[in-house]
C-alpha positions as CSV (number, residue, x, y, z in Angstrom):
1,X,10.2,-7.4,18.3
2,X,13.2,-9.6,18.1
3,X,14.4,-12.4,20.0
4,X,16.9,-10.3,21.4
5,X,14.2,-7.9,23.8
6,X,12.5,-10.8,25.4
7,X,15.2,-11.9,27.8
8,X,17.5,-10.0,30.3
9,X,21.3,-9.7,28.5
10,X,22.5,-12.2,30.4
11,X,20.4,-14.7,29.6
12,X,20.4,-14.3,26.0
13,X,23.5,-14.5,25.6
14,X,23.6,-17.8,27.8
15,X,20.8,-19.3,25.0
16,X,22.5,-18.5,22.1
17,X,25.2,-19.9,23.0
18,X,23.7,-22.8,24.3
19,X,21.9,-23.2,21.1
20,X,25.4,-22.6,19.0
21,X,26.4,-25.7,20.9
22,X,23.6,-27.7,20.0
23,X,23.9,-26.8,16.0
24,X,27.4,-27.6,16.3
25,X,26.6,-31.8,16.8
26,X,24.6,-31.8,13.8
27,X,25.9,-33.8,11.2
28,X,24.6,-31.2,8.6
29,X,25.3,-27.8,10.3
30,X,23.8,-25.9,8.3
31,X,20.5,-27.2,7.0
32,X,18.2,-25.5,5.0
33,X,15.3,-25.9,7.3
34,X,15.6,-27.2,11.3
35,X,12.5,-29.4,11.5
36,X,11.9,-30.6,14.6
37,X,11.7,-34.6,14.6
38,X,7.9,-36.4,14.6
39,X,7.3,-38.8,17.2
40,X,4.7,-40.7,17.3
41,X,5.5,-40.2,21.1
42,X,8.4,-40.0,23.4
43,X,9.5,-43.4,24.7
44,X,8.9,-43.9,28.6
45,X,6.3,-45.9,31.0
46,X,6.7,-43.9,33.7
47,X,6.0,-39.9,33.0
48,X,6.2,-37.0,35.0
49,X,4.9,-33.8,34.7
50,X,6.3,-30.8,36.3
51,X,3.5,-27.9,36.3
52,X,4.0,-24.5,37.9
53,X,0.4,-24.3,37.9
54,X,-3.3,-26.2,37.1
55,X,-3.4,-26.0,33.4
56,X,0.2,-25.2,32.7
57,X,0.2,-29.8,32.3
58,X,-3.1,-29.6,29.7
59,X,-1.7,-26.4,27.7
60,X,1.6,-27.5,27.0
61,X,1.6,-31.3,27.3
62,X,-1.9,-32.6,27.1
63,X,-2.2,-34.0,24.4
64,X,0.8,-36.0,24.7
65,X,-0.1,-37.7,27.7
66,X,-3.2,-38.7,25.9
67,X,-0.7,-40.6,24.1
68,X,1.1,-41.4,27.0
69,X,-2.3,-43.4,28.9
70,X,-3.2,-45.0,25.7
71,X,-0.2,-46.5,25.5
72,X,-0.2,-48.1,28.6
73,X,2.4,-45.8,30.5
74,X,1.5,-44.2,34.3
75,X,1.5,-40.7,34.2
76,X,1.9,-38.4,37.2
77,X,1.7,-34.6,37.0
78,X,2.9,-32.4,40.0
79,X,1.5,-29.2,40.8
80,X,4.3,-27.0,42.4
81,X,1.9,-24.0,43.6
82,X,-1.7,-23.8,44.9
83,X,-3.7,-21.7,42.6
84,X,-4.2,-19.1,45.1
85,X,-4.3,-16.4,42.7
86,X,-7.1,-15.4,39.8
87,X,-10.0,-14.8,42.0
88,X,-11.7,-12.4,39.0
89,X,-12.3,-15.2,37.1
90,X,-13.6,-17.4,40.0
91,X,-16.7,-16.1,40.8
92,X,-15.2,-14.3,43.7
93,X,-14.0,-17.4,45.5
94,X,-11.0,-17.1,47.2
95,X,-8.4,-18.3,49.5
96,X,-8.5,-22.0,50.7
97,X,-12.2,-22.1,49.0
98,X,-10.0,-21.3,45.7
99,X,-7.2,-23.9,46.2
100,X,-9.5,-26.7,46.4
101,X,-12.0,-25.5,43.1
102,X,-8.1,-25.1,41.5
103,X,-7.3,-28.7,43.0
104,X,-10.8,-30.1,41.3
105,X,-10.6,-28.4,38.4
106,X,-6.5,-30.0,38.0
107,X,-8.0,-33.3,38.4
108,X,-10.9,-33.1,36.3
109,X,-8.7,-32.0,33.6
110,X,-6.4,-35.3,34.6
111,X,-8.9,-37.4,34.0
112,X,-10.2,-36.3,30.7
113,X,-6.1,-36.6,29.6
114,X,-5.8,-40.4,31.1
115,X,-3.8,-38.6,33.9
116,X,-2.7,-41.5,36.7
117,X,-1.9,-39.2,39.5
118,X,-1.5,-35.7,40.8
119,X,0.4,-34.1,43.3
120,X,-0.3,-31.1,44.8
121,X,3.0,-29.2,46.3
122,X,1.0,-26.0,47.3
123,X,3.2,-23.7,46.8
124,X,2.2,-19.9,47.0
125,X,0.9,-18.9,43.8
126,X,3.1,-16.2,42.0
127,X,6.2,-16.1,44.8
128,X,7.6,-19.6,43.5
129,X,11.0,-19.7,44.1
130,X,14.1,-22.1,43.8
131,X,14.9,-22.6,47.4
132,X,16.7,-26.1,49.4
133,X,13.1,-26.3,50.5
134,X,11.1,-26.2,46.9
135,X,14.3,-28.6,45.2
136,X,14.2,-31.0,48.7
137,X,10.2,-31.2,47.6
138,X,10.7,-31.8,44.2
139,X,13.9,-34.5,44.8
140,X,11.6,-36.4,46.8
141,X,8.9,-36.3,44.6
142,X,11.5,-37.7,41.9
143,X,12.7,-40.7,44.2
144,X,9.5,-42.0,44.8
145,X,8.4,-42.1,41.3
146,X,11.6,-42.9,39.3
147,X,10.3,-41.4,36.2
148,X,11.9,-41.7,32.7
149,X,10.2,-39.0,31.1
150,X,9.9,-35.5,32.7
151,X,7.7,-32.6,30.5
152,X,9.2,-29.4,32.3
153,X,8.1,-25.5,32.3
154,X,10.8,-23.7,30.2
155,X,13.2,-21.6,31.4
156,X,12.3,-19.0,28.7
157,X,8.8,-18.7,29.5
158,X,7.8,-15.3,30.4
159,X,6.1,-16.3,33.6
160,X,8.2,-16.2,36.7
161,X,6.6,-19.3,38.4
162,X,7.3,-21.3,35.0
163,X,10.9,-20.2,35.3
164,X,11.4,-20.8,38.5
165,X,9.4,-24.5,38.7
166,X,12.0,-25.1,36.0
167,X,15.2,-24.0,38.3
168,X,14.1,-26.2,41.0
169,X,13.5,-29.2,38.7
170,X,17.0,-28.3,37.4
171,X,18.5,-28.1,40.9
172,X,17.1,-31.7,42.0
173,X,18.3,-32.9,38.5
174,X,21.8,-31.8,39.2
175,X,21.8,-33.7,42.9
176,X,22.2,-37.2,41.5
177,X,22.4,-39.1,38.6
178,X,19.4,-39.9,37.1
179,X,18.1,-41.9,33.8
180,X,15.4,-39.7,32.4
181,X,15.1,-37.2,29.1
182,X,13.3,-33.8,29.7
183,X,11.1,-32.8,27.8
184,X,10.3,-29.0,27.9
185,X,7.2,-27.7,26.7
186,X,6.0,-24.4,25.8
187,X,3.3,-22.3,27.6
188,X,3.9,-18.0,27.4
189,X,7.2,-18.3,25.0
190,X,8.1,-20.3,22.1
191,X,11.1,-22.6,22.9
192,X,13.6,-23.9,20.6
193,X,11.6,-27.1,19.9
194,X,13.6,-30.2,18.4
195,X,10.8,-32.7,18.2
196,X,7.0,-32.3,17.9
197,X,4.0,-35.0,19.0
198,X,0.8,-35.0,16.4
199,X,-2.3,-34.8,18.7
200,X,-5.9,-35.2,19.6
201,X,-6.7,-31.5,19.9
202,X,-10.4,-31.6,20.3
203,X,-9.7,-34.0,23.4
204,X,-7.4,-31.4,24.2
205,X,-9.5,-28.3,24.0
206,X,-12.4,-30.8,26.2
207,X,-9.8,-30.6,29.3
208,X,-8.7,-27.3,28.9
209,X,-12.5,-26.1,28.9
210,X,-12.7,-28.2,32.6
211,X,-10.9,-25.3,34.5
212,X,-14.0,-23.3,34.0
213,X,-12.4,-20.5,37.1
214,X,-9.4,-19.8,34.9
215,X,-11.4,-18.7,31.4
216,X,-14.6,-16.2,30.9
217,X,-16.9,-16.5,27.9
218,X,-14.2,-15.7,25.4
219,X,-12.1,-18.9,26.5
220,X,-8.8,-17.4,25.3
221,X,-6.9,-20.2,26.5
222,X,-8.6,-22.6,24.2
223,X,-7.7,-19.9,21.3
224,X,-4.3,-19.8,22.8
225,X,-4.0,-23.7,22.8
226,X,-5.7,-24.1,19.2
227,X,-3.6,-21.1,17.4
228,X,-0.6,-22.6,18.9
229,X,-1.4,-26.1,18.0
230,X,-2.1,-25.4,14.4
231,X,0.7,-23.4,14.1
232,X,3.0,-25.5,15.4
233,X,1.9,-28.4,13.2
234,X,1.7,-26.6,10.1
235,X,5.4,-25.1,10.4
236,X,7.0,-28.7,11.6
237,X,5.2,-30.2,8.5
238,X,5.1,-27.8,5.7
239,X,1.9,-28.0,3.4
240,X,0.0,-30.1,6.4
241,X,-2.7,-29.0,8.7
242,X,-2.3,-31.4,11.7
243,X,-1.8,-30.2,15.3
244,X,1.2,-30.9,17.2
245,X,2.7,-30.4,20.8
246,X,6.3,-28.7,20.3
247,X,9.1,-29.9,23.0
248,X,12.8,-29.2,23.6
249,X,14.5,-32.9,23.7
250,X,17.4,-33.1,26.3
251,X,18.6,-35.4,28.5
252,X,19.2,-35.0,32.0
253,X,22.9,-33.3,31.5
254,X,22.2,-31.1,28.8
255,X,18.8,-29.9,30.5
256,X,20.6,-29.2,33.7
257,X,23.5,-27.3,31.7
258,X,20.2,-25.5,28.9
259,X,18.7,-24.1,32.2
260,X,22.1,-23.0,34.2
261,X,22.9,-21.3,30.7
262,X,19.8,-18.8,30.8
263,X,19.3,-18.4,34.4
């Protein structure tokens, strides 16, 4: 399957382009390999985490904001919908009984990762959608804490509520001018990473296992997370074996244009 059949026309095309655009700046244009860049971790004291749902933050960022807390800076994560969905792997709870073991599980998982705060937008799980109510939400949420680094869902992601959690972070971008760098991580879809974070991955599997209502006995989201992980690290550093996070570098401009250009 190429790259080609996992996106609508439309938004191929928007991607590849966008990504022409991108090679076009390097001073090299034509390298033999595209590494993305190790960071020890991104720059920032204040970080923000925009996660459709609880788990999307410890899948595709958590070891980072390990990082993040170690090194002194507050993180925040926001939860845009309520977790209202997955009751088969809940034990048959459901409904407002399921929001809240969602909500415990989310902060569990936050604490294991050095997580400061979390906000919980509630959202309908699965009908997400990029309205003036969801970007109002969001553009508050971004006044009060003033972030300077945001990790965002990508627009690529095969899961509507990633994509659209992205759009709305896009849309409150776009309202004012704002000095932050995006960060997009990767969940359902690979993205077109430019930079890569080396990580504690047993810590990470040890928050992941805390949203026991989301896994049964095979845990395939800790196989998910660990296959990624290694894979990740041992294509951004050839002949290594060291897990790494994978994240699409952009600032606020250039996330606000990478998102318009594939949605």
């Amino acid at each position: 399957m190429g790259l080609r059949s996992l996106f609508s026309r439309s938004a191929y095309r928007g991607m590849a382009s966008w990504v022409r655009s991108q090679r076009a700046r390097l001073t090299e244009p034509d390298p033999l390999f595209e590494l993305p860049e190790l960071l020890e971790k991104p720059d920032g004291t204040r970080v923000m985490v925009v996660a459709p749902h609880a788990d999307d933050e410890t899948l595709g960022c958590g070891g980072t904001l390990v990082k993040h807390h170690l090194a002194g800076a507050r993180v925040t994560v926001v939860f845009m919908t309520d977790g209202g969905k997955g009751e088969e792997l809940a034990g048959g709870v459901r409904g407002r009984a399921l929001v809240g073991l969602r909500e415990r599980e989310a902060q569990a998982a936050a604490a294991a990762l050095g997580v400061d705060e979390c906000i919980f937008l509630r959202n309908p799980d699965g009908s997400l959608r990029c309205t003036a109510r969801t970007v109002e939400q969001l553009d508050g949420v971004l006044d009060t804490l003033r972030p300077d680094i945001i990790y965002a869902p990508s627009p690529l992601d095969t899961h509507r509520d990633h994509r659209q959690a992205c759009a709305i972070l896009a849309a409150a971008l776009g309202k004012a001018v704002r000095a932050v760098e995006v960060y997009v991580y990767e969940v359902w879809a690979p993205i077109p990473a430019n930079c890569a974070v080396g990580i504690d991955l047993e810590r990470k599997v040890r928050a992941i296992r805390l949203y026991r209502g989301q896994m049964d006995e095979r845990e395939l989201y800790v196989a998910a997370a660990t296959t990624l992980a290694r894979y990740r690290g041992i294509s951004c550093l050839p002949g290594q074996d060291v897990p790494v996070e994978c994240f699409l570098r952009l600032n606020r401009s250039d996330f606000v244009e990478f998102v318009k250009s594939v949605t």
